[in-house]
C-alpha positions in Angstrom: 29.3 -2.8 -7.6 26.3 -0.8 -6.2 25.1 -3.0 -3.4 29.5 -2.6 -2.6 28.8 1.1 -2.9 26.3 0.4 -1.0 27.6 -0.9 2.0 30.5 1.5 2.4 28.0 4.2 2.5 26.7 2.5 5.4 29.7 1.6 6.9 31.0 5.4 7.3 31.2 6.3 10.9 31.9 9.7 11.9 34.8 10.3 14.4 35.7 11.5 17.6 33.3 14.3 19.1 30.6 14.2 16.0 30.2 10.0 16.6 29.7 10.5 20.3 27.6 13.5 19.8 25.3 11.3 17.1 25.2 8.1 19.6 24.3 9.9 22.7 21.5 11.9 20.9 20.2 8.8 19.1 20.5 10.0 16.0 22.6 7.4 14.1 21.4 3.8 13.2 24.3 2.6 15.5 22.2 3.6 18.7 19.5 1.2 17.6 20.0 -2.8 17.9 18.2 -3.9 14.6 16.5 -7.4 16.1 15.5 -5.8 19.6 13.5 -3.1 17.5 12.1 -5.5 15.2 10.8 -7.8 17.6 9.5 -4.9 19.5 7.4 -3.8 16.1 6.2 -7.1 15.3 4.9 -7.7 18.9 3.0 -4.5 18.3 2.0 -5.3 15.1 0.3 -8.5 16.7 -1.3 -7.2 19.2 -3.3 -4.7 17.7 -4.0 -7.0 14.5 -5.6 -8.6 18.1 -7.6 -5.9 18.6 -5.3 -4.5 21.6 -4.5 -0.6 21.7 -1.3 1.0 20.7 0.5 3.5 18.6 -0.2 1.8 15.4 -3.1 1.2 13.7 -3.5 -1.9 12.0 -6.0 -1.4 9.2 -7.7 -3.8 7.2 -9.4 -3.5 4.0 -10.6 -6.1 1.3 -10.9 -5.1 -2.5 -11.2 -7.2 -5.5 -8.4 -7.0 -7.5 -8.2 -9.5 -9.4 -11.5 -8.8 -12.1 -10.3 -6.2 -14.9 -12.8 -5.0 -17.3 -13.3 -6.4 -20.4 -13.9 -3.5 -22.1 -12.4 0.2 -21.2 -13.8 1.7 -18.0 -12.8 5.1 -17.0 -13.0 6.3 -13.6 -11.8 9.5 -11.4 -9.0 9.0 -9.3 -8.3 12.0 -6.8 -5.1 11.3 -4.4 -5.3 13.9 -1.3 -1.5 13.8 -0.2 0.0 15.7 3.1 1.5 18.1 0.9 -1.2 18.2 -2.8 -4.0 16.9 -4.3 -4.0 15.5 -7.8 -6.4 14.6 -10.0 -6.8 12.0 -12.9 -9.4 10.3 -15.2 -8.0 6.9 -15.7 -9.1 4.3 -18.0 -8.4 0.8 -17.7 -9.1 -2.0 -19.9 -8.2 -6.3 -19.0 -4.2 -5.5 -19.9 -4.5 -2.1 -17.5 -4.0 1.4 -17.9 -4.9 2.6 -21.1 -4.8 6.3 -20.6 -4.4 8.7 -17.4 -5.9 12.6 -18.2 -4.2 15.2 -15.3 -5.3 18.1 -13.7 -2.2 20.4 -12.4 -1.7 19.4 -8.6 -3.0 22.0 -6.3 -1.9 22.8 -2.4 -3.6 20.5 0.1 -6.0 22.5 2.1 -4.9 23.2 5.8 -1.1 23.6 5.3 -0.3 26.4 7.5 -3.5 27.5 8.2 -6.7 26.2 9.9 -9.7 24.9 7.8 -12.9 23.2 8.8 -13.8 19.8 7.3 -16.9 21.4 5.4 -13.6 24.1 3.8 -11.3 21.3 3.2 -13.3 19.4 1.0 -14.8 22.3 -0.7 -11.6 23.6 -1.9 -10.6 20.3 -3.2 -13.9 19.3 -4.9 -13.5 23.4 -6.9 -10.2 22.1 -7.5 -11.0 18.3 -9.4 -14.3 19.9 -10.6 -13.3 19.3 -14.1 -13.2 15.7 -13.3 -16.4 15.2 -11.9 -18.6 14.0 -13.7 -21.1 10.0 -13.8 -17.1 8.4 -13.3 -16.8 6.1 -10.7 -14.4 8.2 -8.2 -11.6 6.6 -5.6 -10.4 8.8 -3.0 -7.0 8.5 -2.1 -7.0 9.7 1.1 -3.2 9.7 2.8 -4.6 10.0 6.4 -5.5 7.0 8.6 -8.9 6.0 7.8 -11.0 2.8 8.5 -12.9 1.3 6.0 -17.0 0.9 5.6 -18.6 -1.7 3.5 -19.8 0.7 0.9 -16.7 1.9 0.2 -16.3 5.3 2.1 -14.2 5.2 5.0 -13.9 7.1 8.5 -11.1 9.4 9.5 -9.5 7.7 12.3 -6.8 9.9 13.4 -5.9 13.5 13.2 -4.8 15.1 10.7 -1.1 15.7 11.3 0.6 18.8 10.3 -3.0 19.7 8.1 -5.1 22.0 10.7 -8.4 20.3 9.9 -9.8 20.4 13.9 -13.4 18.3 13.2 -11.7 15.5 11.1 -11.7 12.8 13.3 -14.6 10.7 12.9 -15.8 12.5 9.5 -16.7 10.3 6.5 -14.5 11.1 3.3 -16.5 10.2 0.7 -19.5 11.5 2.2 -17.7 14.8 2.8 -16.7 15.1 -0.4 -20.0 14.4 -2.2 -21.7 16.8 0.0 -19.1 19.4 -1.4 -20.1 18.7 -4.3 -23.4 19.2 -4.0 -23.5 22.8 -1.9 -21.3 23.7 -4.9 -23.7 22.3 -7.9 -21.6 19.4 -9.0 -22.4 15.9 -9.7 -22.5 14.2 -6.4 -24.0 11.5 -7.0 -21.2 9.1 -7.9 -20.1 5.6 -6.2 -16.9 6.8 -4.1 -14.1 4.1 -2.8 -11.7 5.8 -0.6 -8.3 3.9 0.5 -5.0 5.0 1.9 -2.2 6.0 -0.5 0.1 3.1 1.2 -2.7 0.3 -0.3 -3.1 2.4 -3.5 0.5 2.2 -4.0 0.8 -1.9 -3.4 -2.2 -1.7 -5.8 -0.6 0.1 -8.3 2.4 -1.7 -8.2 0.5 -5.1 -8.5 -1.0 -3.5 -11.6 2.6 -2.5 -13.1 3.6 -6.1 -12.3 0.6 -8.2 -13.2 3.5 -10.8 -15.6 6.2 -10.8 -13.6 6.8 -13.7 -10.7 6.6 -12.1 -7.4 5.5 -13.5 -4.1 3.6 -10.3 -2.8 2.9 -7.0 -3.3 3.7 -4.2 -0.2 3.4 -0.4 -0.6 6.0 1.8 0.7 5.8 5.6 1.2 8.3 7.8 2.0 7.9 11.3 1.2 6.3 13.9 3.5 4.9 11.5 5.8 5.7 7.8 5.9 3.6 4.0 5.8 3.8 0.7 4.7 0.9 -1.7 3.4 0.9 -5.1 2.6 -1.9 -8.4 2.4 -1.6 -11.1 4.7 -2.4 -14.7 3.7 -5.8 -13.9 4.8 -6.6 -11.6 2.0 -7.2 -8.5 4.3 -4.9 -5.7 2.8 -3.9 -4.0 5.8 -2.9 -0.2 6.1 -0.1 -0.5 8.9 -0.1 3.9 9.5 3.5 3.2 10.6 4.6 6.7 10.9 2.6 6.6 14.3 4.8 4.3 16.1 6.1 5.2 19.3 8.2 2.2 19.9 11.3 3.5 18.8 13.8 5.2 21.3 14.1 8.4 20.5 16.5 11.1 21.8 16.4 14.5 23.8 16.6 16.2 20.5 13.7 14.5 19.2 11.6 15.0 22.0 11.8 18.3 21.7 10.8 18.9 18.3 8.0 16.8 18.8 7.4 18.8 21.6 6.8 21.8 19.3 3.8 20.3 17.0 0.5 20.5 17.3 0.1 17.0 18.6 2.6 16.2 21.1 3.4 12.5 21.7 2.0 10.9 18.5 3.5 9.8 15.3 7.0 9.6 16.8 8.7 7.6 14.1 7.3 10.0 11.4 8.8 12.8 13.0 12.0 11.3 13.3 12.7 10.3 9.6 9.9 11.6 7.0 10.5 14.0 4.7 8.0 16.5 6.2 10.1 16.9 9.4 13.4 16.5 8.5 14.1 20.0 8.2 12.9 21.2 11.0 14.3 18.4 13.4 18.0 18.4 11.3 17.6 22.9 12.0 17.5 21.6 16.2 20.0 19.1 15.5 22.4 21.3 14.0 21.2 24.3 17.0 22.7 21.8 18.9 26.0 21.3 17.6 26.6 24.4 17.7 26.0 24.8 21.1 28.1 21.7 22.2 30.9 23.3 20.3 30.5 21.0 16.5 30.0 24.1 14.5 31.5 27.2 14.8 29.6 30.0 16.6 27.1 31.8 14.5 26.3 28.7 12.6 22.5 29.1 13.4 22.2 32.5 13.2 24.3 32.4 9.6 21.9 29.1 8.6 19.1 31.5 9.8 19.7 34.6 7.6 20.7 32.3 4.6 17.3 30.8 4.8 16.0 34.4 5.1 12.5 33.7 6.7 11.6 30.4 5.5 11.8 26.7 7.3 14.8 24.5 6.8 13.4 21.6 4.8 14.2 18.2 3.3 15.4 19.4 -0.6 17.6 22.0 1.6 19.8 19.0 3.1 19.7 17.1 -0.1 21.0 20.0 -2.0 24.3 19.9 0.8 24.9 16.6 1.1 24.9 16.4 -2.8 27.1 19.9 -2.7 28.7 20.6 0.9 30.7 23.8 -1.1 27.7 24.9 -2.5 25.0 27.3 -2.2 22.7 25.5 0.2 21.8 27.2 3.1 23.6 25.0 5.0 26.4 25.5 2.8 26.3 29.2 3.6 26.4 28.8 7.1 29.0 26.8 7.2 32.6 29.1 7.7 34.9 26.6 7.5 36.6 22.9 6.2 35.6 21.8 9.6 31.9 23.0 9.6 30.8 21.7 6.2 32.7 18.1 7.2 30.8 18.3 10.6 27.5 19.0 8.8 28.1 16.5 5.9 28.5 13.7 9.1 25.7 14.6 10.5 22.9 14.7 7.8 24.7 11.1 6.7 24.4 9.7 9.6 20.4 10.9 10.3 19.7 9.7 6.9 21.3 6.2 7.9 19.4 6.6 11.3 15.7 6.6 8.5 17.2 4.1 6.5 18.1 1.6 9.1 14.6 2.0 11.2 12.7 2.3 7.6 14.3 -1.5 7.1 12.3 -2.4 10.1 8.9 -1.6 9.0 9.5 -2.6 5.7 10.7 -6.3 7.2 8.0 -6.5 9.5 5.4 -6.2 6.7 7.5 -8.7 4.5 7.6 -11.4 7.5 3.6 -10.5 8.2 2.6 -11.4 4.7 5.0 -14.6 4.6 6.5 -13.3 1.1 9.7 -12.7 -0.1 11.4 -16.1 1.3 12.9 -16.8 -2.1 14.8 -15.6 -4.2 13.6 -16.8 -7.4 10.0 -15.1 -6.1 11.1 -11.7 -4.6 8.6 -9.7 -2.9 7.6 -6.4 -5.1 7.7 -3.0 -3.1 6.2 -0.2 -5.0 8.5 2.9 -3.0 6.9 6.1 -3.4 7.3 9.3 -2.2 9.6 12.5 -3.0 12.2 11.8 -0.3 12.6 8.5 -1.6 13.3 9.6 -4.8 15.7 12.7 -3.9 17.1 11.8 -0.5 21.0 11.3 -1.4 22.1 7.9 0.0 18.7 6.8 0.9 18.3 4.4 -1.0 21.3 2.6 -1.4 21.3 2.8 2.8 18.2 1.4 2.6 19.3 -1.3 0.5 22.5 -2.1 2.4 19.8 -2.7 5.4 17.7 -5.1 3.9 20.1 -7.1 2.2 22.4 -6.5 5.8 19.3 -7.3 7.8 16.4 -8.8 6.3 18.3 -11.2 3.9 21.0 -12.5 5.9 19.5 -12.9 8.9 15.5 -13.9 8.0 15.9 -15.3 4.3 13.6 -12.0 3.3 14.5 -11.3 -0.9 12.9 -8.1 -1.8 13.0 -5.5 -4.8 12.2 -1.9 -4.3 10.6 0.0 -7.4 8.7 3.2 -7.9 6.4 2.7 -10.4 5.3 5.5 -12.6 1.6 7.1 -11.4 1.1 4.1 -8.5 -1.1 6.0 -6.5 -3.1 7.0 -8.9 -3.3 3.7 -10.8 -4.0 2.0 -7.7 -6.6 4.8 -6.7 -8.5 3.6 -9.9 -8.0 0.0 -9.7 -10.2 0.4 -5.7 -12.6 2.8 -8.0 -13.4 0.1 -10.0 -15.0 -1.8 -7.1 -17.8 1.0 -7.6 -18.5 0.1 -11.1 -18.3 -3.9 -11.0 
């Protein structure tokens, strides 16, 4: 019944004026041939795994995971997201997690205002303090970042929508320890820092450790989006797939990417993560106004209902799950035909995600040569807040894959958000410190 449900949710197609307003701005999944854009991903894929430039970065990092204690080892696992920092001690013994001790998340440093690197890092190292301490510590660090043999790693891009100017090229681990010691604290700990798209394959791996899968791949989708996975190799590879520019975008996307800090790069983020969608769907609906969609006034009623803050991502959950509510899009809407138009058009963006998230997520499953049974699916730990809350997402994204992947590659995959990943995973690389 649910993959039916499924299906029909992808299979709704707005009509008339709102369809050809949605295909000639790209932003339905019908715009987009499926095989063209895959083809066009893997061939990136390959050639920077060759070592040629492009939009992606194709990171690879090798960690033991295999070896569990034999007796309980605790560690400090610190995830730095794009939206907060969180903080755990986590012990593990050979069967896994035996206990996980939080700190209340915090605000990441640099979200709407400019820090330095030397700022960032103190403000999160006064904020885990009470977790420092002779622990082991892995650094879940959600930016891309290449990995050094002793475990710290470089920033190797900037830092998105966080204002951090001197990132690029700054060594996490060694940032944070020298935090820690301007400010007093015990600095002198081991520190592994990986990507949350590895920690959450890791952590998923760990949630799964009895269960017959062919592969482990790490999906995020929440303010910012990525996929990991391990090819047959053994390299674990951080794909930083939000920064593809491959996909064709629209004149509507152009020009909110136009209006970032860093014009031209992480296209496919912008177009579907969870961090953008408010402000790209606010243009989008601008626009239908305009062409005569929505009824005039629409922005300036979707405006004053906000009253001074951004459009965001819970804002066009909470109308698709209640077009007659008291969303601001609701509110702005002054008639039958305005909250139908709306409801078409946030469906039809978040089938747009889906279908190009199917992509990635394919591309990493036919890169690591799992999934090509189904009595051995592959295991993809999906994390991330818009995952989770995104009405439709997930059964779109599901339609796509079984639509896409299965019937047309043999791929057999099962999603699953696993409870703590990142941070489970986060401790699992930690423990590379202490063996």
């Amino acid at each position: 019944m649910k993959r039916v449900q499924a299906m029909d949710c992808m299979n709704k197609r707005p009509q008339g004026h709102v369809a050809d307003f949605l295909l000639r701005h790209r932003l339905c999944a019908s715009a987009y041939d499926w095989e063209e854009q895959l083809d066009a991903f893997l061939r990136e894929m390959d050639a920077v795994r060759a070592g040629a430039s492009g939009s992606l970065k194709m990171i690879p990092t090798r960690l033991d995971m295999d070896a569990m204690p034999t007796e309980p080892v605790s560690v400090t696992a610190i995830d730095i997201g794009g939206t907060n920092v969180r903080s755990a001690i986590v012990t593990l013994n050979r069967n896994g997690v035996v206990r996980i001790e939080r700190l209340p998340a915090f605000r990441t440093p640099g979200i709407g205002s400019r820090v330095s690197i030397q700022e960032f890092f103190r403000i999160i190292v006064a904020g885990v303090q009470r977790h420092l301490s002779a622990n082991p510590i892995g650094i879940c660090f959600s930016l891309a970042a290449a990995p050094l043999p002793d475990g710290d790693a470089v920033a190797t891009a900037g830092a998105k929508q966080l204002d951090i100017p001197d990132l690029l090229g700054s060594r996490i681990g060694a940032s944070f320890r020298a935090a820690a010691s301007e400010l007093n604290l015990p600095s002198g700990q081991q520190i592994t820092v990986i990507n949350d798209t590895l920690a959450a394959a890791l952590g998923g791996k760990l949630d799964a450790a009895c269960a017959g899968y062919s592969g482990f791949v790490g999906f995020i989708y929440g303010t910012g989006t990525n996929i990991a996975y391990q090819e047959p190799s053994g390299d674990m590879i951080n794909v930083e797939s939000g920064a593809y520019c491959g996909f064709p975008t629209g004149d509507i996307d152009d020009l909110y990417d136009q209006r970032h800090i860093d014009p031209g790069c992480d296209r496919f983020e912008k177009m579907v993560s969870g961090g953008y969608q408010g402000g790209l769907m606010a243009l989008v609906l601008e626009a239908a106004e305009g062409e005569g969609l929505l009824s005039a006034g629409f922005s300036h009623r979707l405006s004053g209902a906000l009253a001074g803050e951004p459009l965001g991502s819970a804002d066009i959950s909470a109308f698709s799950n209640t077009p007659s509510g008291c969303s601001p899009i609701a509110l702005a809407c002054s008639s039958e035909t305005d909250r139908a138009t709306a409801a078409a058009i946030c469906d039809a963006m978040t089938g747009r995600s889906a279908f190009l998230c199917s992509i990635t997520i394919s591309a990493a499953l036919l890169r690591a040569q799992i999934g090509r049974q189904p009595s051995v699916p592959a295991f993809i730990t999906a994390e991330g807040s818009t995952y989770l809350r995104q009405k439709d997402f997930r059964e779109m994204l599901d339609a796509c894959m079984v639509e896409y992947a299965r019937r047309r590659h043999g791929l057999y995959c099962e999603f699953h958000p696993v409870s703590d990943a990142v941070i489970k995973g986060t401790a699992i690389a930690a423990l590379r410190a202490d063996r």
